[in-house]
Legacy VTK file of the C-alpha trace (Angstrom):
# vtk DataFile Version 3.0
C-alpha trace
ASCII
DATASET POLYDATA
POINTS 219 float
-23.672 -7.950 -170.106
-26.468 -4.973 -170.542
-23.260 -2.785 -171.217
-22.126 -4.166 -174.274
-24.681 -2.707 -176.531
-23.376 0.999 -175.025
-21.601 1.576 -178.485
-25.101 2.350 -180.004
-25.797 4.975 -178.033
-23.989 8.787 -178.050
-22.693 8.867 -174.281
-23.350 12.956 -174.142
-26.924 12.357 -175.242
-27.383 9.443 -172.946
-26.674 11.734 -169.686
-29.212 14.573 -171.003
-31.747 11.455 -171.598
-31.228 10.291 -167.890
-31.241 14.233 -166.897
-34.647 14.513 -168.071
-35.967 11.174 -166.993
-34.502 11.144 -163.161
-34.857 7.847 -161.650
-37.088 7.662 -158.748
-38.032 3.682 -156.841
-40.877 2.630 -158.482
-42.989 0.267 -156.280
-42.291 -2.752 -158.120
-38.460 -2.190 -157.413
-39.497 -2.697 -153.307
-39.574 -6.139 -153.490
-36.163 -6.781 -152.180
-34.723 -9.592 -150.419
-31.208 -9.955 -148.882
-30.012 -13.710 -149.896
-29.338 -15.775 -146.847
-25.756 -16.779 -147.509
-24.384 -13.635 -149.231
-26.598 -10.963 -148.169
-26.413 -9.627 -152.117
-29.672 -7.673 -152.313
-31.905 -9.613 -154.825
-35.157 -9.138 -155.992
-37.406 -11.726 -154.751
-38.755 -13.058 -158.146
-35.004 -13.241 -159.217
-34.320 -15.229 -155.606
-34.137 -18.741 -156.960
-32.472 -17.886 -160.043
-29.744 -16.429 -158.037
-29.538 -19.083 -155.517
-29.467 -21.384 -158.751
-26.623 -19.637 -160.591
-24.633 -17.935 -157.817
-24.845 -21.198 -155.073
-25.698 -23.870 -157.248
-28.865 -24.821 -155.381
-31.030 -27.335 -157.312
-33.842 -26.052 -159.220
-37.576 -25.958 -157.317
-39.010 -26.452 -161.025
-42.328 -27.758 -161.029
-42.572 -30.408 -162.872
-45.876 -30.560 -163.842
-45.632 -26.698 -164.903
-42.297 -27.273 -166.363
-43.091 -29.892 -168.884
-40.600 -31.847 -170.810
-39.209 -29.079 -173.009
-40.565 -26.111 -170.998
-38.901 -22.665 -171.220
-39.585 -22.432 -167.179
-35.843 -22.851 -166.672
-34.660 -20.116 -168.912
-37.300 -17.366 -168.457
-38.898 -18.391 -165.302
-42.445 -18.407 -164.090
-42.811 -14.475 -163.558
-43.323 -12.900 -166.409
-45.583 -9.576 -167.176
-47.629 -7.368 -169.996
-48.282 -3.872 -169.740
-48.757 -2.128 -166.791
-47.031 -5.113 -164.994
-50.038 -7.091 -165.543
-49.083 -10.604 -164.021
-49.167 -13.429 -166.340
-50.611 -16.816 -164.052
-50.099 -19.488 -167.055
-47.289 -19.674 -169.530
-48.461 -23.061 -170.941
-49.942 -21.877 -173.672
-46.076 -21.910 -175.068
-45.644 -25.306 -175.428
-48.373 -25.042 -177.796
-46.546 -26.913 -181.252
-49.116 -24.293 -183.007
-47.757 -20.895 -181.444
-44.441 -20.000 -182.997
-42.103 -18.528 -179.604
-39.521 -15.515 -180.162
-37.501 -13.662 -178.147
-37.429 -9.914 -178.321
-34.096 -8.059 -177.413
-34.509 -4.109 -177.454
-34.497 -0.788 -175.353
-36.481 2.155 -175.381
-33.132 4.713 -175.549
-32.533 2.718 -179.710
-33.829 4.762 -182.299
-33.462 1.004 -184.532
-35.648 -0.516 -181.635
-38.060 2.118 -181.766
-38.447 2.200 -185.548
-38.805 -1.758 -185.571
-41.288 -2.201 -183.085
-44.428 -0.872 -184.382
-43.781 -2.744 -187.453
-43.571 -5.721 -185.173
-46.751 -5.288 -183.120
-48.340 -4.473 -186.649
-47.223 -8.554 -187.116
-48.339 -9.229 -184.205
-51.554 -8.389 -183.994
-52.836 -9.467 -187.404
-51.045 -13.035 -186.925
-53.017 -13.149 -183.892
-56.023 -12.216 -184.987
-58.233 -15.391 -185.000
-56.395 -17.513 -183.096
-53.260 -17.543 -181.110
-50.258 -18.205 -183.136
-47.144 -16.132 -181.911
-46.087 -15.306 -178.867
-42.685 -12.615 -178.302
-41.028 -12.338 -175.041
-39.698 -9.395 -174.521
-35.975 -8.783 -173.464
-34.900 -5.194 -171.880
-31.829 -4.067 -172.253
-32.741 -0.615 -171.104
-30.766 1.184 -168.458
-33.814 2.464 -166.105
-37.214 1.109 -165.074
-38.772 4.426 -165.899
-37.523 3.643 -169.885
-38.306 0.133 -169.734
-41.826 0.676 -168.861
-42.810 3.338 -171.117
-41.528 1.349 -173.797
-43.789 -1.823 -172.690
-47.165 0.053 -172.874
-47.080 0.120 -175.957
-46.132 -3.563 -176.575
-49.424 -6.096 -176.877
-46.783 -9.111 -176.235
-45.242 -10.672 -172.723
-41.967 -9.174 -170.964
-39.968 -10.648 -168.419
-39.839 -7.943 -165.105
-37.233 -5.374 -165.542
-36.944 -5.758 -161.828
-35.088 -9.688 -162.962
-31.612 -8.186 -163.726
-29.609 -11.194 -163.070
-31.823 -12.864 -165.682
-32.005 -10.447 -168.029
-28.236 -10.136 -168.255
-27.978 -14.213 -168.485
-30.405 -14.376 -171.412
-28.180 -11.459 -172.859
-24.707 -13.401 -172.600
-26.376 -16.577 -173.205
-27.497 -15.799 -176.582
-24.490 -13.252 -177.181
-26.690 -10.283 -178.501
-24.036 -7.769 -179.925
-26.569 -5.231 -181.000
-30.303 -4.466 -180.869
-33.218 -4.669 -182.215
-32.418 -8.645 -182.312
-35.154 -11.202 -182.685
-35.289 -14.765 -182.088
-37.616 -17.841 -183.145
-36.760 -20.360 -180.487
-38.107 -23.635 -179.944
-39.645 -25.726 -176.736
-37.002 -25.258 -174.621
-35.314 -21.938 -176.020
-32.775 -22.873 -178.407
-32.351 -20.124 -181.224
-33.993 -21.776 -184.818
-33.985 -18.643 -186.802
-31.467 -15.481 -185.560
-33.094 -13.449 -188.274
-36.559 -12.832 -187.767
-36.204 -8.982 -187.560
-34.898 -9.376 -191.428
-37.642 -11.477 -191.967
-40.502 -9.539 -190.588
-39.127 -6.478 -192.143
-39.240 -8.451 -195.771
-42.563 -10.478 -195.048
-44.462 -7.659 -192.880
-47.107 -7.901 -195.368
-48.105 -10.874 -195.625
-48.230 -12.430 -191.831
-49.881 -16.107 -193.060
-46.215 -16.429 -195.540
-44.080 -15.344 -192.544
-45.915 -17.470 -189.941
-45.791 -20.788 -191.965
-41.888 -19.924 -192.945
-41.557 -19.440 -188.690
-43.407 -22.599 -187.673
-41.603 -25.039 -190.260
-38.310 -23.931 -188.559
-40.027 -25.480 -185.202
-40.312 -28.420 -186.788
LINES 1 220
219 0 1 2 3 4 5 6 7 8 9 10 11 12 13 14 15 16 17 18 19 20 21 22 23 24 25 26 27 28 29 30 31 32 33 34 35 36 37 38 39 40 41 42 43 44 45 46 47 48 49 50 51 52 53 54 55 56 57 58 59 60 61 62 63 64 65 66 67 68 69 70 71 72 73 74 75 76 77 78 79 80 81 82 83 84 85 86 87 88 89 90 91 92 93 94 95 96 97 98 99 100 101 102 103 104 105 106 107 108 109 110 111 112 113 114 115 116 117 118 119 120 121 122 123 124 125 126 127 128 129 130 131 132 133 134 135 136 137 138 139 140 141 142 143 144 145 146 147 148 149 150 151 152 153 154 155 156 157 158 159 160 161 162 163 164 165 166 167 168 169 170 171 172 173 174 175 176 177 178 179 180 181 182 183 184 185 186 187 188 189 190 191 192 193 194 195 196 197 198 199 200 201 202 203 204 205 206 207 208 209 210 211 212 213 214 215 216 217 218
C-alpha cells in the first residue's frame, strides 16, 4: 500500500517534516459517511468504490458516461485540478488523439520534486494548440496539507486525496515500488509504456518526437 515507498524517505526527517506541517481537517476531509453494513468511516466520493470492493455490490457505472473502454471503473467520476477545482466531464479521455498517463508521486520526494517541473514543462508545450495529453495524478503523500501544496503547482487532473481506498488500489494494482513513476495507459487503463519518466527526461525537448513515440504505443 501507500507504505511501501517509506524506504525513500529518512524516518527522523519525516517526523520534523510532519512537526512543521501539523495536520489540521481541512474542509474537504468533512465529507464523511459511515457505510451502512460496516459502519467503516468512508468518504462519500470513495462510497461506491468501497461498497464495490469491500461488499461486492455491482457497479452503478453509467453507461453512457462509461463508454466501452472507459477508465470510469478504475479512477472514478470525481476527479479534481488545483484548488480542488471539480472536473464535470472526463470524456475528453477517450479521445484516440489525447495520449492518457498516470502520474505516481508525493510532495515529501526530492526525485518527485525534481521531475515534475520538467514534466509540466511537457505538458504545457504538448498542449499548446490543441489538447493532446492528459496526466492523472496519483498521491502517495502522507497528509492532505502535502498533497495539496504539491497540486497547485500541477496544470494536469488529480484524483481527491480524500479517495484513500482508491488511491491505495491504483498503487497495488500497478505495483509501484518507487516514485516518481509514470505511466502511458490506454482506454481502459492498462500500462503501454512503464517508462515515460525515462522518456520525458530523454525527449523533454522535443514534445512533437515524444508525443508521436506515446500515441503509436496506443495504437
Amino acid at each position: 500500500m501507500l507504505k511501501l515507498v517509506k524506504f525513500i524517505i529518512n524516518e527522523s526527517l519525516r517526523d520534523v517534516a510532519e512537526a512543521t506541517f501539523p495536520l489540521h481537517e481541512p474542509s474537504c476531509l468533512k465529507n464523511i459517511l459511515k457505510c451502512p453494513k460496516c459502519q467503516e468511516p468512508i468518504d462519500k466520493q470513495d462510497m461506491e468504490y468501497h461498497e464495490i470492493e469491500v461488499h461486492g455490490e455491482k457497479p452503478k457505472f453509467d453507461p453512457a458516461v462509461q463508454g466501452k473502454n472507459s477508465l470510469v471503473p478504475i479512477i472514478g467520476i470525481s476527479l479534481v485540478r488545483k484548488e480542488m477545482k471539480s472536473i464535470d466531464d472526463i470524456q475528453y479521455l477517450m479521445d484516440p488523439n489525447v495520449v492518457t498517463l498516470m502520474y505516481f508521486s508525493a510532495h515529501w520526494c526530492p526525485p518527485c520534486r525534481n521531475f515534475t517541473p520538467l514534466l509540466i514543462d511537457v505538458y504545457d508545450k504538448m498542449n499548446r494548440d490543441a489538447k493532446k495529453m492528459e496526466i492523472i495524478f496519483i498521491s502517495l503523500d502522507e497528509n492532505v496539507e502535502n498533497y495539496l501544496e504539491y497540486l497547485k503547482i500541477m496544470p494536469w487532473i488529480s484524483l481527491p486525496f480524500t479517495q484513500k481506498q482508491r488511491r491505495e488500489k491504483l498503487t497495488s494494482t500497478y505495483r509501484i515500488r518507487g516514485i516518481p513513476t509514470l505511466y502511458v495507459i490506454n482506454k481502459s487503463g492498462k500500462v503501454l509504456n512503464p517508462n515515460a519518466v525515462e522518456d520525458t527526461m530523454r525527449l523533454r525537448g522535443n514534445p512533437d518526437e515524444l508525443y508521436n513515440k506515446w500515441k503509436a504505443e496506443m495504437r
